[in-house]
C-alpha positions in Angstrom: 0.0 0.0 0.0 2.7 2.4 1.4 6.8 2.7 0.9 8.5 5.1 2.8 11.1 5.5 -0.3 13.4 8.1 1.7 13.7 6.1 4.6 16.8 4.2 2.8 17.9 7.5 1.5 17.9 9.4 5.0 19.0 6.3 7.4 21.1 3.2 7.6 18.3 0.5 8.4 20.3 -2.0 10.7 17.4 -4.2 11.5 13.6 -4.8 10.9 10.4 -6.1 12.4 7.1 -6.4 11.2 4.4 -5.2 13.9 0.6 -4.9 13.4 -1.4 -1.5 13.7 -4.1 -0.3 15.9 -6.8 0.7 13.6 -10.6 2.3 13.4 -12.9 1.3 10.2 -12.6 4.7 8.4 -8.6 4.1 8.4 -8.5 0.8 6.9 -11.1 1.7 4.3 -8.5 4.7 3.3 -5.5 2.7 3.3 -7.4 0.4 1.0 -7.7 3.6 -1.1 -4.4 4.1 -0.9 -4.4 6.9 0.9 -1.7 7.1 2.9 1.7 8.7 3.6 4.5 7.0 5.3 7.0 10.6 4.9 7.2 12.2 7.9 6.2 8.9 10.0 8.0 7.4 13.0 8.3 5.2 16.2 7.9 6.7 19.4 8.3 4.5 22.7 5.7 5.3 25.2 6.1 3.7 28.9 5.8 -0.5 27.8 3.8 0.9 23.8 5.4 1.4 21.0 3.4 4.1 18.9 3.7 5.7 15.1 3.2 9.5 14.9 3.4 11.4 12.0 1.7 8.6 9.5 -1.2 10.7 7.2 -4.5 8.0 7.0 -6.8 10.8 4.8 -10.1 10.8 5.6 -12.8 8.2 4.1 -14.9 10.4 2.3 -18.3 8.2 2.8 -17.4 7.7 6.8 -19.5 11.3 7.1 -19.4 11.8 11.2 -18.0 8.6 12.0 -14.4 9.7 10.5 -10.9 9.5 11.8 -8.3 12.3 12.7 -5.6 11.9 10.1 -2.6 12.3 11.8 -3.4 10.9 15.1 -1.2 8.5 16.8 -1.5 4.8 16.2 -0.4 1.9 18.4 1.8 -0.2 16.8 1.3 -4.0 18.3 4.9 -5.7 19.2 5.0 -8.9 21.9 6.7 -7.6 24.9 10.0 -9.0 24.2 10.3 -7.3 20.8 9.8 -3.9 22.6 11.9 -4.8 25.1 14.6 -5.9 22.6 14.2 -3.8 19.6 12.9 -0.4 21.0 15.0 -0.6 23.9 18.0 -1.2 21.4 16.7 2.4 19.7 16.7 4.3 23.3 19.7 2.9 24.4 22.2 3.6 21.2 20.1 6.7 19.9 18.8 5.0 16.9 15.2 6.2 15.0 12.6 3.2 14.7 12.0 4.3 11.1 8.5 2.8 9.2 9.6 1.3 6.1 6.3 -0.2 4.5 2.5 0.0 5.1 0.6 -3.0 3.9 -2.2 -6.0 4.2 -1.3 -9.5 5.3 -4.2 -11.9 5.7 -6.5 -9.1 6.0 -4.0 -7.5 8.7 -2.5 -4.1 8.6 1.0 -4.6 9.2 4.3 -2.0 9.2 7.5 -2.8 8.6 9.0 -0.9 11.2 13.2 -0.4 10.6 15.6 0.5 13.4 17.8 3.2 11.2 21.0 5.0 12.0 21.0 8.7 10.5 23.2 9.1 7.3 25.1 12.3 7.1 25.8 14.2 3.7 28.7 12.6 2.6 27.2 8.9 3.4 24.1 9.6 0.9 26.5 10.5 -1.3 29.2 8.1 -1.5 25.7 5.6 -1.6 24.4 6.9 -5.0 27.7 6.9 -6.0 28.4 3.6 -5.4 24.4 2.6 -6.6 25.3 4.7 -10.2 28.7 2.7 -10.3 27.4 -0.3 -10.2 24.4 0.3 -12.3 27.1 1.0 -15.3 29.0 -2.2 -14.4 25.6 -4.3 -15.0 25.2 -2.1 -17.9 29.0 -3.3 -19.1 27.9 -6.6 -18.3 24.7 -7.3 -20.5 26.3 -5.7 -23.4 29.0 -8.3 -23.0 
């Protein structure tokens, strides 16, 4: 449904983990609109809760009274062990739990929630350096 696309761009993901999402009707009808923006999303630990602020459901235009706020926090759904080893792991080295993708799974919302280390300038760039180098090395290679 959703890609955060500059996630990879803006952070080193180090390690991932699929969590399910706390959701009203209106919500999942819109994200099966595809209405949704994963851009300025992220992972916030809350006492023992793990929630995502910042993640834009739009409204569901036929919900009328019964709609949803669009950027409102969402619980994200983790066993206790996962928060205690992956969000922990975030507070403790100052890492970013960074959503990657929005999607169904068996009828389930789910995120792909990535524990990312900030890249600075020079990292992005010596990345798309590296990505255009090797794009013109596969080039090279299907020409033969």
């Amino acid at each position: 449904m959703a890609q955060n696309r500059r996630a990879r761009h803006e952070y080193e993901v180090l390690d991932t983990l699929e969590c399910g999402i706390v959701l009203v009707g209106s919500e999942v009808k819109s994200l099966r609109n595809g209405k949704v923006s994963l851009e300025e999303a992220y992972g916030r630990i809350k006492g023992s809760e793990v929630w995502l602020i910042g993640c834009d459901i739009a409204e569901y235009v036929q919900a009328n009274q019964f709609n949803h706020e669009p950027r409102r926090a969402r619980k994200l759904l983790m066993h206790r062990r996962e928060i205690g080893k992956f969000a922990m792991q975030a507070k403790q080295q100052g890492l970013t739990l960074v959503p990657l993708k929005l999607y169904f799974k068996k009828g389930k919302a789910k995120v792909l929630l990535g524990l990312g280390k900030g890249r600075k300038l020079h990292d992005k760039r010596d990345k798309l350096k590296k990505a255009s180098m090797q794009r013109d090395i596969d080039r090279a290679m299907r020409r033969g």
